[in-house]
Every structure is written in C-alpha cells, then in structure tokens.
Steps between C-alpha positions, in 0.01 A plus 500: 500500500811579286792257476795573289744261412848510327370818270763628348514796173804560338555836292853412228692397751341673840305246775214771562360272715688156568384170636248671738329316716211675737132440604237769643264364716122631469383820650863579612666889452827407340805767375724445244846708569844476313720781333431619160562238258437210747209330253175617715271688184640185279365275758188693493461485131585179548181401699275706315588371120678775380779300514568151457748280709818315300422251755331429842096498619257741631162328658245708639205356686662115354466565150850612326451781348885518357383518130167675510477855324424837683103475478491179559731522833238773615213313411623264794539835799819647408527911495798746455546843537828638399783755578366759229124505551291350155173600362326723246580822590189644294249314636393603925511268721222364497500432169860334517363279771154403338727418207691248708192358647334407147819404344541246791139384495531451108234759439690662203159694378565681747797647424382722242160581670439851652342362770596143661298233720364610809748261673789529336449921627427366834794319541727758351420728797561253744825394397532943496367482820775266660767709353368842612438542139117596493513861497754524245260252228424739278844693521721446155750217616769728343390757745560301784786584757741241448435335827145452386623387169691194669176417737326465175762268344398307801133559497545346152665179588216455788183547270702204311403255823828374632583314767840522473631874426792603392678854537780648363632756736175676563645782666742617217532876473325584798593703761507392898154567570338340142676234590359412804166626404524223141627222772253539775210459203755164381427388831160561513429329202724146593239539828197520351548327171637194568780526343836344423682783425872537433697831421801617415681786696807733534400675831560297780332672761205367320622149425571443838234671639195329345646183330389147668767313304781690264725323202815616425641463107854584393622480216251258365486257785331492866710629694292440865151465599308545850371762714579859522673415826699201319579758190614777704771264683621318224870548425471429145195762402674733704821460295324537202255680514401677861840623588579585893242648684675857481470445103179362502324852408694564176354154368 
C-alpha cells in the first residue's frame, strides 16, 4: 500500500530522516519505535504533506504522492491524529466531527449552517460510535477528559475516510489503564475498518504486544525491521534503544 524510498529531510545540517527506505503492506498493524530524536513525527509529516522530502518517493496505492499538498494527500485515504489532540475546542463533538465530514465531502455550506445534511449527522455518530464517543456528542470538546480528547483526534482522522492511518503516540499522557483502554479501541478499529494503520509508540509493552510488524528509526535512519519477536532479539535495537531486559522498564 505504502512504499517509501530513499526519503530523506534535512533540518541546517541535521538528517531528520535519511535515505529511508520502508514499505507497509495493506491491512497490516505496523509500530514505529526509536529514541527521541530518531526522525519518526518527521517521517510522519513527511507522509502526510506537512513536510516535504529534500529527496526520495512516497507512493501510496501506485500513485507517488511525494509532492502532493496536505488535502490533496487525504483526498487519496490518508488520516493523522497527533501527540497533542487537535480540534475546535468550542464546538461539541459532534459538531467538530460533522465539520470534518462536510469539509471532506466539499459541502462548505455547510459549515456555517445551524443545522447540516441528514447524512453528514449520520455519519458523525458513527464514526462517535466506533470510538466510544456517542454519549459524549454534545459534551464541549474542551470539556472532554483528555483521554477522550485524543479518541476524538482520532475520531477526526476516521470521519476523513482513510485507509491508511497514521498515529502519533496515541497513548501520550495517559496513565496504565487509559492506555490500554485507547489501544484496545486502536485495535478494534484496524479489525473492523480495514485498515492500514501504522503508529508510533514509547511503551513497549504495547508495541510488542499488539504490533504485527514494528520499524525501528535512529537517528534518522532504519535501524531494523521485522516482528516483535525479531525486534525484541536484535542486538542492535537493544543497544540503542531497548537496553537489557533488567533495564527494559525504565525505557
């Protein structure tokens, strides 16, 4: 679905992300790891336009998609959430997600109507719906605990119609239990979606635990690829990154 060739994004003289080289197969539950700094939110922005590469390719679905802009590259089914959670904190939910859902369909009337298309409401509590979201739709999203803040950052990304989703440590600033809670509903969703969806995550207990396939970055560059089994034993990640199995917590 995704193949990424030779990208690489240079900051002055800093290789945020240098001559990588990876490809994400459809439908497939993929982690990014690395240390801080190792390049994985530039190679996010990266694939979602905010950025653009010095040099290298990004194809999705066969069409390269390197030099497309932001709406453009989610026109064709690709959706972010981020690390700190975005939307209008004035409006409720609902009304943050039936913004999304018109602003995606093109139906820009919309947007400053009281009350918008029977289908466009529809579909913003369905996409609440898969989130957990629906009872909260007419809380202020300012109001939200910030747990439910970050499922609507990703509620927001899905009323966008990806196939390929992106998330940027979804987890952040939760405690042990949110966090399971947020990634049993990430798996859900990569189950009943049919999704591609890739994420990026500092807990390892969860990479390991629910990642098909996991990518490790440092310092700019892939540093290994394979399964959680291949990951876990790999001298090299565990020099730079997992540390001994006695030091393995404190990471």
């Amino acid at each position: 679905m995704l193949q990424i060739t030779n990208l690489t994004k240079r900051f002055g003289g800093v290789a945020a992300t240098n001559d990588v080289t990876l490809t994400f197969a459809a439908n497939t539950l993929t982690a990014i790891i690395g240390p801080n700094g190792a390049g994985k939110s530039t190679f996010f922005n990266l694939i979602s336009g905010a950025l653009k590469p010095d040099s290298g390719s990004i194809v999705f679905k066969g069409e390269d998609i390197t030099r497309l802009d932001r709406a453009a590259i989610v026109q064709r089914g690709i959706g972010r959430a981020f690390q700190v959670a975005s939307f209008f904190p004035s409006m409720t939910v609902a009304e943050n997600l039936q913004a999304a859902i018109a602003a995606h369909r093109g139906q820009w009337a919309d947007l400053t109507h009281r009350f918008p298309r029977q289908g466009v409401r529809e579909r913003a509590m369905e996409v609440a719906e898969m989130l957990g979201l629906q009872d909260s739709a007419d809380v202020l999203s300012a109001n939200l605990s910030h747990g439910d803040q970050k499922l609507l950052d990703i509620a927001l990304a899905l009323a966008l119609e990806p196939s390929l989703l992106l998330l940027d440590e979804p987890t952040a600033g939760m405690g042990p239990d949110e966090r399971w809670k947020m990634i049993e509903k990430v798996q859900r969703l990569w189950r009943t979606q049919n999704l591609t969806l890739v994420f990026i995550e500092h807990d390892m207990d969860i990479v390991f635990g629910i990642a098909s396939s996991i990518r490790v970055l440092c310092y700019g560059r892939v540093l290994a690829e394979g399964t959680p089994d291949e990951i876990r034993a790999n001298p090299a990640v565990i020099e730079a990154y997992l540390g001994t199995p006695d030091a393995e917590d404190d990471v």
